[in-house]
N, C-alpha and C positions, 0 to 999 in steps of 0.2 A: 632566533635562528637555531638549526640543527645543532647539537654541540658535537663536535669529531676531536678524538684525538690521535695524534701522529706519535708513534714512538720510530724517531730515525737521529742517528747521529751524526749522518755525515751535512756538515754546513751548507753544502751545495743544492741539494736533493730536499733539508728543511724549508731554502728561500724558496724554490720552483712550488713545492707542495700548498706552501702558504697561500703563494697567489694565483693556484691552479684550483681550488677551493676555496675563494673569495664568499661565495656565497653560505657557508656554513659559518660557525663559531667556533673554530681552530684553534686546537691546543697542541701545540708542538716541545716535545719533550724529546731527550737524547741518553736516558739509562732505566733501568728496571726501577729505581725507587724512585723517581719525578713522574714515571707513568703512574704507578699506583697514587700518590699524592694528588697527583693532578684528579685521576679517575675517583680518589675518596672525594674532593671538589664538587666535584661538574657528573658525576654519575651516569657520561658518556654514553652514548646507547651503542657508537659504534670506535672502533679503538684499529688503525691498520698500525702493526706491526713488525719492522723490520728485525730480522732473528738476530744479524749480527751487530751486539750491542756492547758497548764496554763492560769493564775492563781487556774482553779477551773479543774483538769486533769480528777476528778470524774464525770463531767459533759460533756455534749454535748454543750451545749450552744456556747463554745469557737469556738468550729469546726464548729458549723453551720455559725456563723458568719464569719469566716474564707472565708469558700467556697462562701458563697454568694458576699464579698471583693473582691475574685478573679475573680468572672465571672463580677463582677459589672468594672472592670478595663480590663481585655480580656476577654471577652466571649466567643470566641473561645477557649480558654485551655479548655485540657482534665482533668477533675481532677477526679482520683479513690481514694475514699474514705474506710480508712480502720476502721474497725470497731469490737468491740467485739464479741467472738465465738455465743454469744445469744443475741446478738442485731438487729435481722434482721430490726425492727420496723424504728430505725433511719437509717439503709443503707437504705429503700423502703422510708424516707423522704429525706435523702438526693439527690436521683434521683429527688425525685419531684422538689427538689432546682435547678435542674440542674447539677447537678453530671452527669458523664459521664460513670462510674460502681462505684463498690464497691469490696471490697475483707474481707473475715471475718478471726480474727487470728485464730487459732496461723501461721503468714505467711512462708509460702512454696517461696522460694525464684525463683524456677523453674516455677511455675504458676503465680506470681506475676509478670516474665520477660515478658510471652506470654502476659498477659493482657495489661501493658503495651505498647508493640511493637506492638500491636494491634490498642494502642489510639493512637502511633504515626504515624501508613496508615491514621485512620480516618483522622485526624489532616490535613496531607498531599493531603491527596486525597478533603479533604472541602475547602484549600485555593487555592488547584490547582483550582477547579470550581466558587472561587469567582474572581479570577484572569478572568478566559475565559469571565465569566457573566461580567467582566466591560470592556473587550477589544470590547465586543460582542454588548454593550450599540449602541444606535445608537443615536448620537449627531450631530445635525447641524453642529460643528465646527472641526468633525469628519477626513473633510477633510484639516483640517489645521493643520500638524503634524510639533510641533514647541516643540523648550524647553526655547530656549533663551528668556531672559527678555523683549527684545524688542518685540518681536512679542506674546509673553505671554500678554505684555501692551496692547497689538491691538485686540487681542479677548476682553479681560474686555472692549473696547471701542465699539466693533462692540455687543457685548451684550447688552449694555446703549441704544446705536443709534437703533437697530433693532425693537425695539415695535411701533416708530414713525416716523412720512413721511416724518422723514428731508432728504434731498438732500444729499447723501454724494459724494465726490469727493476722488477715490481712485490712491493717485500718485505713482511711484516706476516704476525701469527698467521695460523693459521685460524682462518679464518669473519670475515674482518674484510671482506670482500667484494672482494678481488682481480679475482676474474671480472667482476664489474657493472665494475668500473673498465677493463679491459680492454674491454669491448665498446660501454663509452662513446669509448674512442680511437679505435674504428673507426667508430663512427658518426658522430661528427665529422670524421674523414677522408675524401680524394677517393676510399677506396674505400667508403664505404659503402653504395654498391649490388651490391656485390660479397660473397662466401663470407666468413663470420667461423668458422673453423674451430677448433673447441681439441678438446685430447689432454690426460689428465692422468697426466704420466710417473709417477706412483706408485700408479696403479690397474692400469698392464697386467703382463704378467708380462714378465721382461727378454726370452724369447725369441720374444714378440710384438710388442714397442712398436716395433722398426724395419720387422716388416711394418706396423704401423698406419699409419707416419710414410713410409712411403716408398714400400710398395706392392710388387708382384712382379707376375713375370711367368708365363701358364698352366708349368706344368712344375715350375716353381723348387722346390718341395718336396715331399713327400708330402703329398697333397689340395689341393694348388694346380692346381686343374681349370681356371680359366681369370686372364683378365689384371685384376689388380684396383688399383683405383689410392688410393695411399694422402691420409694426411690434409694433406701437404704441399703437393702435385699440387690436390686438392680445394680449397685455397685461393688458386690461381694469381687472379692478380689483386685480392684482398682480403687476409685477415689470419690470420695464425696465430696461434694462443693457445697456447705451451705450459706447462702450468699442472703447478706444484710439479716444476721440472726439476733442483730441486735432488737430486731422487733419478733423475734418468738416469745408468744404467750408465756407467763409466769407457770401456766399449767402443766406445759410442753417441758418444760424448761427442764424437770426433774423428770421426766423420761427420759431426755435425751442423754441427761446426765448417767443414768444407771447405762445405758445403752454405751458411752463414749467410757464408761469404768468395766462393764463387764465384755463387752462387743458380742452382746447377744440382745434380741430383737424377739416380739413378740405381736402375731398380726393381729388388728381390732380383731375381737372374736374368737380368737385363738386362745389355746392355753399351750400349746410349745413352744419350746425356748429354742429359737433358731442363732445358731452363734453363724457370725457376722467378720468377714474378714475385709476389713476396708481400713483406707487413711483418710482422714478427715482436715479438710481445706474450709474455712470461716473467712467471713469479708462483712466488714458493718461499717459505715460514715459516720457513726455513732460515741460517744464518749460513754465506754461501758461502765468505768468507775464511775462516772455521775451518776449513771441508769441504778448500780449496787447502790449509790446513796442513798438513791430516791424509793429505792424497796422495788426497783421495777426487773432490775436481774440479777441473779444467782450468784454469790460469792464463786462459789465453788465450781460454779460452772465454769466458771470467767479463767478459773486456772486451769483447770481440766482444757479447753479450747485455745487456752495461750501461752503452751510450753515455747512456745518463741511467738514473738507479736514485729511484723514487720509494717512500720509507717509508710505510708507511699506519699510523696510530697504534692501536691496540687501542682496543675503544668503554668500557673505565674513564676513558682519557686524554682522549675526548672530550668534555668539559662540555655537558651537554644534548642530547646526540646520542641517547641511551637513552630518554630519553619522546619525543620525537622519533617516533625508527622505534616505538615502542613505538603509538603511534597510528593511523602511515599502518599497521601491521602487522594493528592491530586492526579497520580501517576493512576493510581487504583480506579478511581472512577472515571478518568477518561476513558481509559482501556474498558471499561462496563458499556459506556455510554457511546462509545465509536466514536469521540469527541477530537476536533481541531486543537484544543485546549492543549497548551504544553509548556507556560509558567506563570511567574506571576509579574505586575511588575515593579521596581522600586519600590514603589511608594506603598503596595499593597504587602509586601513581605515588612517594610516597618510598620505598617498597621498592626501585620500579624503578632509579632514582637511585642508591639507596645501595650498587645490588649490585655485586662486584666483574665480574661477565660473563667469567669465564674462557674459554666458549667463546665471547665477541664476538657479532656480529649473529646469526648462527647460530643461537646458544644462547636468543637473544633473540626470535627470531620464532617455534622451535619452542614457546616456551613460552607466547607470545601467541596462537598457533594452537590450543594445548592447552587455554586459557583458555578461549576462543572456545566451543569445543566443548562444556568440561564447567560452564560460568556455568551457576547457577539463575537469577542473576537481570541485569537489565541492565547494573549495575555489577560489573568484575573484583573482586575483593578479593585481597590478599595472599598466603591460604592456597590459592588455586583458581591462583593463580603458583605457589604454593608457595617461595615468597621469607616472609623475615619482613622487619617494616616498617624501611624505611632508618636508619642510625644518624643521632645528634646532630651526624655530622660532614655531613652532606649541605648543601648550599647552602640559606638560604632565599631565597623569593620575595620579600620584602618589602624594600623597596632600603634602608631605615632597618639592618634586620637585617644584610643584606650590607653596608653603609658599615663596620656597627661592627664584624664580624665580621674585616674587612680592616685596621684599626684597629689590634684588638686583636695581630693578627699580626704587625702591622710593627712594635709597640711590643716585643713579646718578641724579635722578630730583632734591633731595633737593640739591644734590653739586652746580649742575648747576643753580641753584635759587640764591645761596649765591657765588659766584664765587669760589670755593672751599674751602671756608674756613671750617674748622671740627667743630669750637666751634660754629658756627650758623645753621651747619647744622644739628648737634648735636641737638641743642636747637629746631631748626625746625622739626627734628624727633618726639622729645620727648624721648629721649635718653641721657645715658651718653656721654662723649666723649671716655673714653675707649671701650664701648660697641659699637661704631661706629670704633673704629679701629679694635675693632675683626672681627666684619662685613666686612669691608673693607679688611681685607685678606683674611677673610674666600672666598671672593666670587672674588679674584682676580682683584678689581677695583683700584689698586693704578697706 
């Protein structure tokens, strides 16, 4: 039910109000500091107010204070303020206070419901539009739809890192979304009105990626008919993205290197040194200290490109990350596809949950797109993912479940710490020993 609360003192006027509002969840309080209490509680949407309130009931003073408490704590409640048959003077101040109406006695319990029920559309219909107005916000990191703690870490990093020209190096599978993260850095950066350029050195063939990256001049080779400027040069001023450079040729490697030391650039066939103002953004799924091992990439490269190196976790490691995107995915391509489609159900959100996502976000949205398209009906199921439903080991929602589930874990870590013994594992808990054998049956671990 609604939750209302009544600020009125006089005993007679609390019973009538009580049972004149049956149908809401009534909170009746009789001084300024049980209103607030009550309203920190229950976060009331609408609050009717009688001015004259103790210690001084003959005065307004109490009331005003009151009202101004409560918007000074939620500003959004509705508070209608009640007030004497001939007081209009303080209800037309109390609006100015911020009051949201007024009602004058002797209270009519039939018109006092309508105004009311009134403040609570308002109410509703101003949080539904502050809701849309922040979904609606448009934020650089808008594209990185995360809840879990780790990847919440890695925006507050890519925040720090984005006002300055440091080097970052973004490592993690693919498909765990390197790129969004990289064009989040530029978009929070001073150059984000500037070229965000990316190359991805494992798509071109090695005897093209340095015309891509550098450009030539008309002559320079067979069918270099005129002066073309590569993807470097294109980013003068904004950002370069070179994406999975863990596979740039050994040959490249030291070009790039003078290029990322000196920030000047020179086109095949050219002999000027064109200086080069860009930030430079790296992304490889690659383990580069192995690759240095193996004689396959550049010490020196590897520091030059990784004055910070940010981990991105695969979306298994992410807790709650996978219905997450799993929705904003869903929401996207229906609205593409003009699609009936509009959730999922049970069984197929513990699928989503439970699956291990080898290909990460990737693997994740083709298969929410494929949903999308082959649903009969408005709800995904399991088999239309083509997932089966998530194991026993998946989280539940219910905090009672999750308490004990957590519980029971810590009880078999500490046993296995102490070789079973109770009185040390007891001790290691921080527990009785009787309170560890109730645990222990409760939860079946004997």
């Amino acid at each position: 039910m609604k939750s209302l609360i009544i600020v009125e003192d006089d005993p007679g006027l609390q019973r009538q109000l009580k049972w004149s509002f049956d149908g809401y969840e009534v909170h009746i309080v009789g001084d300024r500091k049980s209103a607030i209490n009550c309203l920190r509680k229950t976060s009331a949407p609408v609050v009717t107010l009688d001015l004259g309130l103790p210690p001084d009931p003959t005065n307004v003073s109490e009331g005003f204070a009151t009202l101004q408490e409560i918007l000074n704590l939620i500003p959004q409640t509705k508070v209608i303020v009640v007030t004497g048959n001939d007081d209009r003077e303080n209800a037309l101040k109390s609006i100015e206070l911020g009051a949201y109406d007024f009602y004058q006695k002797p209270i009519d319990p039939d018109v006092l419901r309508v105004i009311i029920e009134r403040a609570f559309n308002v109410h509703g219909l101003e949080d539904e539009n502050r809701r849309l107005h922040i979904m609606q916000r448009n934020s650089p990191l808008d594209g990185v739809i995360a809840n879990s703690p780790e990847m919440l870490e890695i925006c507050r990093i890519i925040e720090k890192i984005s006002p300055t020209d440091i080097t970052a190096l973004l490592l993690g599978e693919s498909g765990t979304g390197k790129e969004v993260l990289a064009r989040a850095i530029h978009a929070l950066s001073d150059r984000s009105g500037e070229k965000f350029a990316a190359i991805n050195c494992a798509s071109i063939p090695e005897n093209l990626l340095e015309s891509e990256l550098y450009g030539y001049e008309k002559g320079a080779f067979t069918g270099a008919s005129k002066r073309t400027v590569g993807k470097i040069e294109t980013a003068n001023g904004g950002t370069l993205f070179l994406d999975e450079i863990g596979d740039m040729p050994m040959g490249l490697q030291a070009k790039m290197l003078r290029f990322l030391q000196e920030r000047v650039i020179e086109r095949i066939g050219g002999r000027e040194e064109i200086p080069v103002d860009v930030r430079v953004v790296c992304a490889t799924n690659q383990d580069l200290e192995e690759k240095i091992a193996q004689g396959e990439f550049r010490e020196d490269l590897y520091y030059r490109i990784s004055e910070i190196s940010i981990n991105i976790p695969p979306l298994r490691e992410r807790a709650g990350d996978a219905v997450l995107l799993a929705w904003s995915f869903l929401k996207k391509y229906a609205k593409q596809n003009t699609s009936k489609v509009s959730g999922f159900t049970k069984e197929a959100l513990k699928a989503i949950e439970g699956y291990n996502w080898p290909g990460n976000v990737r693997e994740l949205e083709n298969r929410i797109k494929r949903s999308v398209v082959m649903a009969d009906d408005q709800m995904i199921t399991p088999s239309e993912l083509q997932l089966t439903e998530g194991s026993e080991d998946v989280m539940p929602v219910n905090l009672r479940e999750v308490r004990e589930q957590a519980e029971a874990k810590a009880i078999i870590r500490a046993m296995s710490f102490v070789g079973g013994n109770v009185s040390k594992a007891a001790d290691l808990l921080g527990i009785s020993r009787p309170t560890l054998y109730d645990l222990v049956n409760k939860y079946g671990l004997k």
